[in-house]
VMD Tcl script that builds the backbone (N, CA, C; Angstrom):
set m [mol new atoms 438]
animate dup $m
set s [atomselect $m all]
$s set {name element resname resid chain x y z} {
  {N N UNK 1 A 29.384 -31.150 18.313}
  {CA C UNK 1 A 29.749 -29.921 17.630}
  {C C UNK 1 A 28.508 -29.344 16.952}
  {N N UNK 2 A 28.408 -28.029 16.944}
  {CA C UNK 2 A 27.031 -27.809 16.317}
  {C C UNK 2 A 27.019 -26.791 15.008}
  {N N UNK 3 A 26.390 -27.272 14.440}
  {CA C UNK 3 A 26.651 -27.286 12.900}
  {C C UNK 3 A 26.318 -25.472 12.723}
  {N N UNK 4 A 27.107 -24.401 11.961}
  {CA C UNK 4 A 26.948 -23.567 11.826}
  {C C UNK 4 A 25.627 -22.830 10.993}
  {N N UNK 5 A 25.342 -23.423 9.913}
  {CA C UNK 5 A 24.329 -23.122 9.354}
  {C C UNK 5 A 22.827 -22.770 10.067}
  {N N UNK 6 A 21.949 -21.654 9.800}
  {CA C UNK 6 A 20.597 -21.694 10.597}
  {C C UNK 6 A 19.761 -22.746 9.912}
  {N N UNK 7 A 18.809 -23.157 10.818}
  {CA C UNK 7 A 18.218 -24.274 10.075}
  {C C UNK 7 A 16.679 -23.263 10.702}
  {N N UNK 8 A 15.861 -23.288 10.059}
  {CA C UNK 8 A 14.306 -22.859 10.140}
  {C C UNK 8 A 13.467 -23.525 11.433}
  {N N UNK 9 A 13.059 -23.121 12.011}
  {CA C UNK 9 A 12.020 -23.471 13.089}
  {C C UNK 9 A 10.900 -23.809 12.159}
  {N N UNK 10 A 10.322 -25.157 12.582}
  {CA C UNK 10 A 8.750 -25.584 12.059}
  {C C UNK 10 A 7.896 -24.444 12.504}
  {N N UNK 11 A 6.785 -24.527 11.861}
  {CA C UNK 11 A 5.932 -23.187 12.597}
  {C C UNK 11 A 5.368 -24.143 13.881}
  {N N UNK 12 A 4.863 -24.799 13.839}
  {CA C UNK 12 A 4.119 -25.519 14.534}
  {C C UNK 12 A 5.124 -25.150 16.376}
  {N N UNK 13 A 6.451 -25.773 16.122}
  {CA C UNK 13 A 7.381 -25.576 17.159}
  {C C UNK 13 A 7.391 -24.235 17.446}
  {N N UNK 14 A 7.394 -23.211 16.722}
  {CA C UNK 14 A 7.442 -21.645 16.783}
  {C C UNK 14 A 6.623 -21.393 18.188}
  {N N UNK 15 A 4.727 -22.118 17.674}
  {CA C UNK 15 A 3.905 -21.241 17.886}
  {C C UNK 15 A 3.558 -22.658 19.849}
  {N N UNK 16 A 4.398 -23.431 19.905}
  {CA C UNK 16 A 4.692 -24.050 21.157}
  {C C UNK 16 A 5.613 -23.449 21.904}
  {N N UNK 17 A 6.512 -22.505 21.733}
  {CA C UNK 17 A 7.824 -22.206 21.942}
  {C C UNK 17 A 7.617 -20.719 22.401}
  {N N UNK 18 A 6.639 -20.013 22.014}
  {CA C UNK 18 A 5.780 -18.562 22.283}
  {C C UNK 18 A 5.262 -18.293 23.377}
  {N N UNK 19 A 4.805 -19.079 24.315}
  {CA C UNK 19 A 4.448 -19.075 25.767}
  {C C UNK 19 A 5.475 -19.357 26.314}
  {N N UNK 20 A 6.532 -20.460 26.168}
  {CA C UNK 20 A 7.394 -20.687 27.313}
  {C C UNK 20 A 8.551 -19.342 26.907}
  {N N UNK 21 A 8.784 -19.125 26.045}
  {CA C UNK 21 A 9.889 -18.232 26.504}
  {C C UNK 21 A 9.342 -16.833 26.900}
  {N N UNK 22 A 7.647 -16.421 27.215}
  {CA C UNK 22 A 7.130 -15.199 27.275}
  {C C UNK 22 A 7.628 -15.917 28.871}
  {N N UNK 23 A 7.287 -16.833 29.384}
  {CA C UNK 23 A 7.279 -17.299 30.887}
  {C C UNK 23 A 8.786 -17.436 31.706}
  {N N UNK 24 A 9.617 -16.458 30.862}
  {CA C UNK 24 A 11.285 -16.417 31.251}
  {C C UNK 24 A 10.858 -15.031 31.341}
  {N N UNK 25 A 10.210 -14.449 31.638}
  {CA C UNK 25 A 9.849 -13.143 32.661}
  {C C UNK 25 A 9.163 -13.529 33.070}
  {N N UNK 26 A 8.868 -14.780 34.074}
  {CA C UNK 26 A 7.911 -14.932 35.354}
  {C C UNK 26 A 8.866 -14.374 36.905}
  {N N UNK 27 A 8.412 -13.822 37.687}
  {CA C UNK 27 A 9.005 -13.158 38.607}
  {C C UNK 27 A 9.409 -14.705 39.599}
  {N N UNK 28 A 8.487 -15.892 39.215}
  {CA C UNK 28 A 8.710 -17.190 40.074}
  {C C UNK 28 A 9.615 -18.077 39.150}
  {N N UNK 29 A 10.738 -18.141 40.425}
  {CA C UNK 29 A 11.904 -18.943 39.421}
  {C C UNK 29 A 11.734 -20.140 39.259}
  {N N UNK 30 A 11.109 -20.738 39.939}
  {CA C UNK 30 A 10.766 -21.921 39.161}
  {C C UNK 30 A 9.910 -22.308 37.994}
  {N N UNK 31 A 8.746 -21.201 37.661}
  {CA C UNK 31 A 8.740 -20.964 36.733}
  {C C UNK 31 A 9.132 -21.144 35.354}
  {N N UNK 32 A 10.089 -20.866 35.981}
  {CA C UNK 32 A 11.165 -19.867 34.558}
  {C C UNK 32 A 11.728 -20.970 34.543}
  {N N UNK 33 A 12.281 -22.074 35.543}
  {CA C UNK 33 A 13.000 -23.384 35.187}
  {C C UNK 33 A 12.567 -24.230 34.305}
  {N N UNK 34 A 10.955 -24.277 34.865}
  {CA C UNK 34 A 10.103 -25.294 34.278}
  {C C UNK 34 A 9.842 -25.274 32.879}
  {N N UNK 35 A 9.943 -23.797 32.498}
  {CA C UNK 35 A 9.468 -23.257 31.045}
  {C C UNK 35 A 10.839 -22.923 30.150}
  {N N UNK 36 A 11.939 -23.191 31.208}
  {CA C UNK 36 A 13.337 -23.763 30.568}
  {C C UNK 36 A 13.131 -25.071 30.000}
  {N N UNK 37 A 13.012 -25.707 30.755}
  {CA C UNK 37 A 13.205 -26.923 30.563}
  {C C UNK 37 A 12.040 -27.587 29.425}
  {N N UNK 38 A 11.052 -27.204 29.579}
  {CA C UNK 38 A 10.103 -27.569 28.453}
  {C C UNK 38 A 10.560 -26.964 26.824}
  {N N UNK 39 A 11.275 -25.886 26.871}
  {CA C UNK 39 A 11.559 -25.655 25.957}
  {C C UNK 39 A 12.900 -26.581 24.888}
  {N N UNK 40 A 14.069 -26.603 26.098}
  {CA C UNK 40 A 15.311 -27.379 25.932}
  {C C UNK 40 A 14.538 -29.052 25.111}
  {N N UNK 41 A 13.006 -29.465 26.038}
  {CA C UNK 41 A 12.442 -30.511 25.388}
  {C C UNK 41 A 12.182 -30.390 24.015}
  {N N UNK 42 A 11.206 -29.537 24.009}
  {CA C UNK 42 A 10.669 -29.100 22.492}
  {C C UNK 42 A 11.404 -29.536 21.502}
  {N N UNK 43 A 12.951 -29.026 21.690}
  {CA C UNK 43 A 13.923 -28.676 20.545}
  {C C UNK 43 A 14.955 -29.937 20.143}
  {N N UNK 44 A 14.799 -30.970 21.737}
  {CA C UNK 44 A 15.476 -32.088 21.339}
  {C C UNK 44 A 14.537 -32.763 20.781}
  {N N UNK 45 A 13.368 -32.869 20.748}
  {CA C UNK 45 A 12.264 -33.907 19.961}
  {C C UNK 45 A 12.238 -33.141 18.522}
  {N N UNK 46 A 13.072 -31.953 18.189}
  {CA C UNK 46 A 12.558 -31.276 16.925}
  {C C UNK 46 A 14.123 -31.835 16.027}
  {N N UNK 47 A 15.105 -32.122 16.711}
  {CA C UNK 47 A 16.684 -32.187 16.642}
  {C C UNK 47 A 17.495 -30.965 16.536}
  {N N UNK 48 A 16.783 -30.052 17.310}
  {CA C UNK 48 A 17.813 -28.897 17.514}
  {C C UNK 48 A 17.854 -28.768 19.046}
  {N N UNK 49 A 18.476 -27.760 18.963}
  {CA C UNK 49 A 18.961 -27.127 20.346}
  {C C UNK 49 A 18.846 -25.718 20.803}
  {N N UNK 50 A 19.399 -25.211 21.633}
  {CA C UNK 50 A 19.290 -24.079 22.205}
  {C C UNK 50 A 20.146 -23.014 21.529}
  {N N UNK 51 A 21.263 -23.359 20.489}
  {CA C UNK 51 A 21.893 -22.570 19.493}
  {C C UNK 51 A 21.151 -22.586 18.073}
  {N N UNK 52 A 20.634 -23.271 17.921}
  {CA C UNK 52 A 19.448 -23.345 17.057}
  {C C UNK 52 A 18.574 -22.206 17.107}
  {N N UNK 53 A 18.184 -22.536 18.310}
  {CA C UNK 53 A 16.708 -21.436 18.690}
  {C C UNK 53 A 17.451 -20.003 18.660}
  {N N UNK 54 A 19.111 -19.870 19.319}
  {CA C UNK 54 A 18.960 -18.586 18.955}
  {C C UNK 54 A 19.355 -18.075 18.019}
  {N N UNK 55 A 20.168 -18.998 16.470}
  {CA C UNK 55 A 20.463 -18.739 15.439}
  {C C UNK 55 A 19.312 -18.344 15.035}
  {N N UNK 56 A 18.281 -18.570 14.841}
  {CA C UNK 56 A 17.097 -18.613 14.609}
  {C C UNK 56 A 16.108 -17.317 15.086}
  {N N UNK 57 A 16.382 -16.933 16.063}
  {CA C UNK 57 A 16.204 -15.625 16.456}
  {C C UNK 57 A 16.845 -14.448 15.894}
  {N N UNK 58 A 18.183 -14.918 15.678}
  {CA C UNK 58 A 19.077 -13.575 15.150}
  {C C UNK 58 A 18.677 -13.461 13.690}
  {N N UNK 59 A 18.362 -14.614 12.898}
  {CA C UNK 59 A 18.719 -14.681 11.531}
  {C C UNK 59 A 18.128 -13.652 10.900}
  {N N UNK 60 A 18.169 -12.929 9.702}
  {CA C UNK 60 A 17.692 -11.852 8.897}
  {C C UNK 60 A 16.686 -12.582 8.283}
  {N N UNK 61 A 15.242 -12.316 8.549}
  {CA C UNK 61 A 14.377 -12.781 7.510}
  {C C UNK 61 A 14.755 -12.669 6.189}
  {N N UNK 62 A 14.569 -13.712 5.455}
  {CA C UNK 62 A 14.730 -13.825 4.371}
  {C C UNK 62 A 13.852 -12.626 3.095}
  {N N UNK 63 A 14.531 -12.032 2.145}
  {CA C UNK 63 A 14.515 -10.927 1.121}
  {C C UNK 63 A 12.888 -11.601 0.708}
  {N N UNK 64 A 12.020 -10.387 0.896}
  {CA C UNK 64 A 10.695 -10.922 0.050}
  {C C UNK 64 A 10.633 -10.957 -1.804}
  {N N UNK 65 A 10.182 -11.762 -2.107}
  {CA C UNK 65 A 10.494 -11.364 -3.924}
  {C C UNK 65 A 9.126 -10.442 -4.318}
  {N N UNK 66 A 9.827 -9.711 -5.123}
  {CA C UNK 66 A 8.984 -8.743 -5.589}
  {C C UNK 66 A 7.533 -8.694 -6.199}
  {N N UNK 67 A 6.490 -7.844 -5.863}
  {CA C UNK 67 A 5.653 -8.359 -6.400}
  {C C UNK 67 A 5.342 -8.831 -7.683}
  {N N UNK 68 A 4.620 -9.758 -8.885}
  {CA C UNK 68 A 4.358 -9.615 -10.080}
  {C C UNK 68 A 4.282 -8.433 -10.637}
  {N N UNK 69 A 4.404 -8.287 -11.823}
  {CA C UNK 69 A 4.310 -7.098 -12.327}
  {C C UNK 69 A 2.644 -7.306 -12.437}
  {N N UNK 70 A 1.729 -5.882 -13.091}
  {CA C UNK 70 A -0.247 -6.003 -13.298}
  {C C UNK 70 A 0.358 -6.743 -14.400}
  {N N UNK 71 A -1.103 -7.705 -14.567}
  {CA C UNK 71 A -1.036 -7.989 -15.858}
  {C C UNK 71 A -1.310 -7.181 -16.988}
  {N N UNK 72 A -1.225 -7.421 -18.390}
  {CA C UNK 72 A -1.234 -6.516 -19.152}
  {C C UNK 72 A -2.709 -5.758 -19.264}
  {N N UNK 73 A -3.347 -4.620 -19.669}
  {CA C UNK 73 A -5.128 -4.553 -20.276}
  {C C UNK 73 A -5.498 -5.410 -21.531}
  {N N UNK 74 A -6.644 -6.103 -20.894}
  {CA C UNK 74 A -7.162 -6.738 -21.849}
  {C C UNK 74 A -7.927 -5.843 -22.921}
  {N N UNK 75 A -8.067 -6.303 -23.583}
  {CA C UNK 75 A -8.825 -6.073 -24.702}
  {C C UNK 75 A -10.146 -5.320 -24.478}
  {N N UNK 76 A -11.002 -4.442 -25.004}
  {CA C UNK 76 A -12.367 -3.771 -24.069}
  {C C UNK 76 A -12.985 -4.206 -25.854}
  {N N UNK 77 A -14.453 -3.985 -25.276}
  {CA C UNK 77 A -15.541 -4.330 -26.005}
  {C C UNK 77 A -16.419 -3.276 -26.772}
  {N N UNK 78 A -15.494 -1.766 -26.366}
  {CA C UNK 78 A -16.457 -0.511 -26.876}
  {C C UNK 78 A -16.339 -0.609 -28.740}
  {N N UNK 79 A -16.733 -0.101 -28.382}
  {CA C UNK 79 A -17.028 0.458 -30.500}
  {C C UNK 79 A -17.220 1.857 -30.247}
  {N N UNK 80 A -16.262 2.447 -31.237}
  {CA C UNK 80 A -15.898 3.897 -31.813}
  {C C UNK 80 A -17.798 4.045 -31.939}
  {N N UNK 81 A -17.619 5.355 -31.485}
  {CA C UNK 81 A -19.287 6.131 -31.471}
  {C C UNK 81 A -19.091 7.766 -31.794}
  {N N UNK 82 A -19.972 7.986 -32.759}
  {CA C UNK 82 A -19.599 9.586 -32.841}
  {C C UNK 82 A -20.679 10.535 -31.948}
  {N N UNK 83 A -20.310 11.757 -32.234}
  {CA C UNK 83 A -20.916 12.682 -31.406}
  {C C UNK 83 A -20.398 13.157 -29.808}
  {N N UNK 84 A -20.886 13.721 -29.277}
  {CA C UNK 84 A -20.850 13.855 -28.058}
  {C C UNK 84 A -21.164 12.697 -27.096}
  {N N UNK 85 A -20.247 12.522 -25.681}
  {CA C UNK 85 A -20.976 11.192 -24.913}
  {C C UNK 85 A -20.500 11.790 -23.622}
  {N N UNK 86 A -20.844 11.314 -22.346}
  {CA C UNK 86 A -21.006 11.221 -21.544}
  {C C UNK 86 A -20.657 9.846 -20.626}
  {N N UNK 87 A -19.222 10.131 -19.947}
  {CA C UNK 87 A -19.255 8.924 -19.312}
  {C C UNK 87 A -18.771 8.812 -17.695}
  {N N UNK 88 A -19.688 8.024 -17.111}
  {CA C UNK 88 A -19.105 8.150 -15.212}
  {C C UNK 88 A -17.520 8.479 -15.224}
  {N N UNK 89 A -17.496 8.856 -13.844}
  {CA C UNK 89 A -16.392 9.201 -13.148}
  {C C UNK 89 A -15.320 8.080 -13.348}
  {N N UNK 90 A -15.656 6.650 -13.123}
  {CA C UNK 90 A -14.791 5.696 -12.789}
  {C C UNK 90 A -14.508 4.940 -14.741}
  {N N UNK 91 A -15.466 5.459 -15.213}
  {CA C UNK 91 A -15.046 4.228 -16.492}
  {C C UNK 91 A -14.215 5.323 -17.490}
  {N N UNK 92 A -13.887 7.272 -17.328}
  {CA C UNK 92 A -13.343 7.570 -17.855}
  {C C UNK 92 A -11.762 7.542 -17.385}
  {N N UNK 93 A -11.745 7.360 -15.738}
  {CA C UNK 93 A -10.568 7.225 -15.648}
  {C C UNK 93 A -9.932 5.732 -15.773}
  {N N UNK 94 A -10.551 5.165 -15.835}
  {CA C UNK 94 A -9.874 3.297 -16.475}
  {C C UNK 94 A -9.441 3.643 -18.113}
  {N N UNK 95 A -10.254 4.507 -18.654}
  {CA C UNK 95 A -9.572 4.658 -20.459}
  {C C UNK 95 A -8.573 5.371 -19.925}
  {N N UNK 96 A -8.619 6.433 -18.920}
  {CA C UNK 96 A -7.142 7.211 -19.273}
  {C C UNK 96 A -6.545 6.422 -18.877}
  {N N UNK 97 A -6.083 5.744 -17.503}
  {CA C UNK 97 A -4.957 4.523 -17.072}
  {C C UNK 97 A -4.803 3.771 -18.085}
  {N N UNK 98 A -5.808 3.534 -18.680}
  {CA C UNK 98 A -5.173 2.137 -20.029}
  {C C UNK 98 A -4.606 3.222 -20.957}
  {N N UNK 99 A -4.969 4.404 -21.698}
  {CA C UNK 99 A -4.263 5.050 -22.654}
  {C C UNK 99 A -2.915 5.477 -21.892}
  {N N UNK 100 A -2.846 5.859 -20.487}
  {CA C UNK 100 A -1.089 6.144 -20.257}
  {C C UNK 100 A -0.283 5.101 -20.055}
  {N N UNK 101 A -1.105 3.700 -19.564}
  {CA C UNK 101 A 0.130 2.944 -19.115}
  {C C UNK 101 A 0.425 2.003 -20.440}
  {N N UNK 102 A -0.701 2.079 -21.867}
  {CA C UNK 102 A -0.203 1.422 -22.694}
  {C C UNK 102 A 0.927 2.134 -23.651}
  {N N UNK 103 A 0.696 3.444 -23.639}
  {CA C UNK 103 A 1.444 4.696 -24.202}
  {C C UNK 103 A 1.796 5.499 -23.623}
  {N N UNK 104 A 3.402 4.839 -22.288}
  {CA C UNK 104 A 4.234 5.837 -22.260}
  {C C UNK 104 A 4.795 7.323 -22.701}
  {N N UNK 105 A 4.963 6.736 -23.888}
  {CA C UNK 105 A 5.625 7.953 -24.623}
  {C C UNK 105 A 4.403 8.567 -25.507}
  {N N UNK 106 A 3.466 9.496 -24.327}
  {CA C UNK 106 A 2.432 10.309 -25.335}
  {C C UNK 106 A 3.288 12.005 -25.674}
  {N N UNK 107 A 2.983 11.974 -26.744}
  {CA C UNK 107 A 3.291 13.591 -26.978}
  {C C UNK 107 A 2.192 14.849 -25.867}
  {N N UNK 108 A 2.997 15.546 -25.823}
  {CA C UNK 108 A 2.866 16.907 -25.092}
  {C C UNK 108 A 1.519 16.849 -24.768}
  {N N UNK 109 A 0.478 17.166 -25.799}
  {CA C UNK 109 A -0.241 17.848 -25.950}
  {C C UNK 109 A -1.603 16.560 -25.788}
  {N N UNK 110 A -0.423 15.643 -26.052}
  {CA C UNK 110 A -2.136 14.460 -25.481}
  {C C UNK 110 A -1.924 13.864 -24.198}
  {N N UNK 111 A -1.284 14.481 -23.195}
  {CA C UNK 111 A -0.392 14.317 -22.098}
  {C C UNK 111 A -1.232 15.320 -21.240}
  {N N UNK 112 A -1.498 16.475 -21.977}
  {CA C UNK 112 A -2.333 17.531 -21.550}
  {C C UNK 112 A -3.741 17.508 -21.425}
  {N N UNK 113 A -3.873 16.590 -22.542}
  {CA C UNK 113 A -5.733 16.204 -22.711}
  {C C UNK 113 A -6.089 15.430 -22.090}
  {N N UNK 114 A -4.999 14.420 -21.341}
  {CA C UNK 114 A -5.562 13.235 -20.801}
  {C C UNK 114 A -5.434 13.803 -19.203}
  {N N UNK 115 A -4.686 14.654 -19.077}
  {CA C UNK 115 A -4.847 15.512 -17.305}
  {C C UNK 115 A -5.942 16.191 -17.449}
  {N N UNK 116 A -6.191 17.074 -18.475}
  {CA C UNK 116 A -7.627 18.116 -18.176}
  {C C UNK 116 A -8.648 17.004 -18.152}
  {N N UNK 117 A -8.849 15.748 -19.075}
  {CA C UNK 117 A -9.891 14.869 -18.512}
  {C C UNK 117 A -9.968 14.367 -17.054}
  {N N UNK 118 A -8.939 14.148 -16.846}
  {CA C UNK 118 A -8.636 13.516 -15.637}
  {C C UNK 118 A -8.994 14.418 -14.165}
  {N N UNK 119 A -8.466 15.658 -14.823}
  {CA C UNK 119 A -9.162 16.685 -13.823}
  {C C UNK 119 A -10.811 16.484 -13.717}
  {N N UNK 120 A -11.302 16.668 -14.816}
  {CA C UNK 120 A -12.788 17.165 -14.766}
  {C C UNK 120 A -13.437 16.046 -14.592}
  {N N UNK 121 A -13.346 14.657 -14.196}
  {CA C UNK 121 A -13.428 13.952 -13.762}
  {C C UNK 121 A -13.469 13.307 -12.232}
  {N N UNK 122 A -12.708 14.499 -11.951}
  {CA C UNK 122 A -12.989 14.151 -10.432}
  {C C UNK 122 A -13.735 15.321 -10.133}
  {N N UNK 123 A -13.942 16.229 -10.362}
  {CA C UNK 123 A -15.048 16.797 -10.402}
  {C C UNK 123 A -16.459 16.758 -10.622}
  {N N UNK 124 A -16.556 15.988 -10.945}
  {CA C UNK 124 A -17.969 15.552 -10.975}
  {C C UNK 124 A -18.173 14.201 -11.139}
  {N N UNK 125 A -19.452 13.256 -10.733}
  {CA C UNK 125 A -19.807 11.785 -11.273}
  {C C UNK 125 A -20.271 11.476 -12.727}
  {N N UNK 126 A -20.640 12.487 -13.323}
  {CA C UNK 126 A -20.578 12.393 -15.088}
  {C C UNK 126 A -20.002 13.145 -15.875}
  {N N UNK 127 A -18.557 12.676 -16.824}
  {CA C UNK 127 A -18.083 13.581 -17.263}
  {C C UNK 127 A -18.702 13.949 -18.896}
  {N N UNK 128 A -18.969 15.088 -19.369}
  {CA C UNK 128 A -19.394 15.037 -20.704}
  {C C UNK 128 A -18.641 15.877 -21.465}
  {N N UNK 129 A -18.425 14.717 -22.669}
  {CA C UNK 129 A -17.295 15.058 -23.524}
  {C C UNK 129 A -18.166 15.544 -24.961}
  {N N UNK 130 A -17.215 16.351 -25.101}
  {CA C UNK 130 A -17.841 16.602 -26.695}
  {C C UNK 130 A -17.064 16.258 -27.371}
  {N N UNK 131 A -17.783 16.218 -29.041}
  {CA C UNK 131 A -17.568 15.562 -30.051}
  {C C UNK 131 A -15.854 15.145 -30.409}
  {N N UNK 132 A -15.219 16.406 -30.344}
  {CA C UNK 132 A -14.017 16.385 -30.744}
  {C C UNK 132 A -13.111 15.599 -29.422}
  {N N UNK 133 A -13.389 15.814 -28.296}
  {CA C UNK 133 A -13.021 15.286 -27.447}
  {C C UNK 133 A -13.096 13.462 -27.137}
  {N N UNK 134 A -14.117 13.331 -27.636}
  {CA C UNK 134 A -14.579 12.254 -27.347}
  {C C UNK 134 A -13.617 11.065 -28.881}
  {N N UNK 135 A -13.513 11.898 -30.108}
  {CA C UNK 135 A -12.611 11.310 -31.070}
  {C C UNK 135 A -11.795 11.165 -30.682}
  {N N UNK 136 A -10.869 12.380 -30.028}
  {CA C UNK 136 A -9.429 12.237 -29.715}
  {C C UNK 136 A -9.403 10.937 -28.800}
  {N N UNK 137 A -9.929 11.299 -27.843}
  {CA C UNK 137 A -10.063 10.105 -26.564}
  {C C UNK 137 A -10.037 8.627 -27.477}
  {N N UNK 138 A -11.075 8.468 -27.852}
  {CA C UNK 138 A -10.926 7.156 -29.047}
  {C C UNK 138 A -9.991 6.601 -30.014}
  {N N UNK 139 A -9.168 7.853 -30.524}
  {CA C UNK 139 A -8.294 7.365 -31.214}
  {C C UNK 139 A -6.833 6.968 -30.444}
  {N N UNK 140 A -6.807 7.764 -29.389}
  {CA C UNK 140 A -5.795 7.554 -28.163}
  {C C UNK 140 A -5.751 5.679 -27.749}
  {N N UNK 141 A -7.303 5.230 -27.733}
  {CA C UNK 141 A -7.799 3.798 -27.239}
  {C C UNK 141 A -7.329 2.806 -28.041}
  {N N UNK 142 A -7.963 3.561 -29.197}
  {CA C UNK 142 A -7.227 2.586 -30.768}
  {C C UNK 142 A -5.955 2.550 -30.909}
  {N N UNK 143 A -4.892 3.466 -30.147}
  {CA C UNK 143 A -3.659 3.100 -30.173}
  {C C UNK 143 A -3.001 2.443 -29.209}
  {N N UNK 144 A -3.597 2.047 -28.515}
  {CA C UNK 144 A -3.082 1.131 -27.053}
  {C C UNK 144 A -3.439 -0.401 -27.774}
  {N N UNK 145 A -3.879 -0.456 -28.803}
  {CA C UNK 145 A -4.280 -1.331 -29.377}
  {C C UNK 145 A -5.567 -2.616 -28.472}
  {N N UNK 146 A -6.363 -2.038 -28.458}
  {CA C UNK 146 A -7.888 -2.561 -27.456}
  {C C UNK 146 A -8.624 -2.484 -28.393}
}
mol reanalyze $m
mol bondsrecalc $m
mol representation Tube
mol addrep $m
């Protein structure tokens, strides 16, 4: 009697089992016997069978689990600087990703400041911020708590 449950193919048996059943479209029937029959072997030395192999075929791959969530931003090493600054393309948009994804809920208007940076940023490879800009931006950092 053969037990209802699918039981998993070894990989190892999988990747033995991949030629002979490509060789059940050989146009030579003996062939196709021979690469029967090697297979029917395979599966009794594995303790399955030929309802096995095709439970095993039908079965629904199993649900992948979801990826991890990112880990959280670490901590950064800048120190508050006044004046005007100037910073590449790639290290102003890592402050904005860390200021939106640590602060969801930004109000309107710093929602707005962090797109017009974000714009002018891809616009060019150095973005330069002035004074007032460059506070806001900072105090935005200091609240993601970094």
């Amino acid at each position: 009697m053969h037990d209802t449950a699918t039981r998993a193919l070894p990989t190892g048996l999988k990747v033995k089992l991949a030629p002979l059943l490509r060789m059940q479209s050989s146009d030579n029937a003996s062939e196709r016997a021979n690469a029967s029959a090697a297979v029917g072997r395979l599966l009794k030395n594995h303790g399955l069978d030929w309802h096995d192999l095709t439970d095993a075929l039908l079965a629904e791959p199993a649900p992948r689990p979801p990826p991890p969530p990112p880990p959280p931003p670490r901590g950064t090493t800048w120190k508050r600087t006044d004046g005007p600054t100037e910073l590449p393309r790639d290290q102003l948009l890592a402050l904005i990703d860390l200021v939106e994804a640590a602060n969801p809920h930004l109000s309107a208007r710093s929602s707005e400041f962090l797109s017009s940076l974000r714009d002018r940023a891809y616009g060019r490879p150095i973005a330069r911020l002035s004074e007032k800009q460059w506070k806001w931006l900072q105090d935005l950092i200091e609240e993601t708590g970094t």
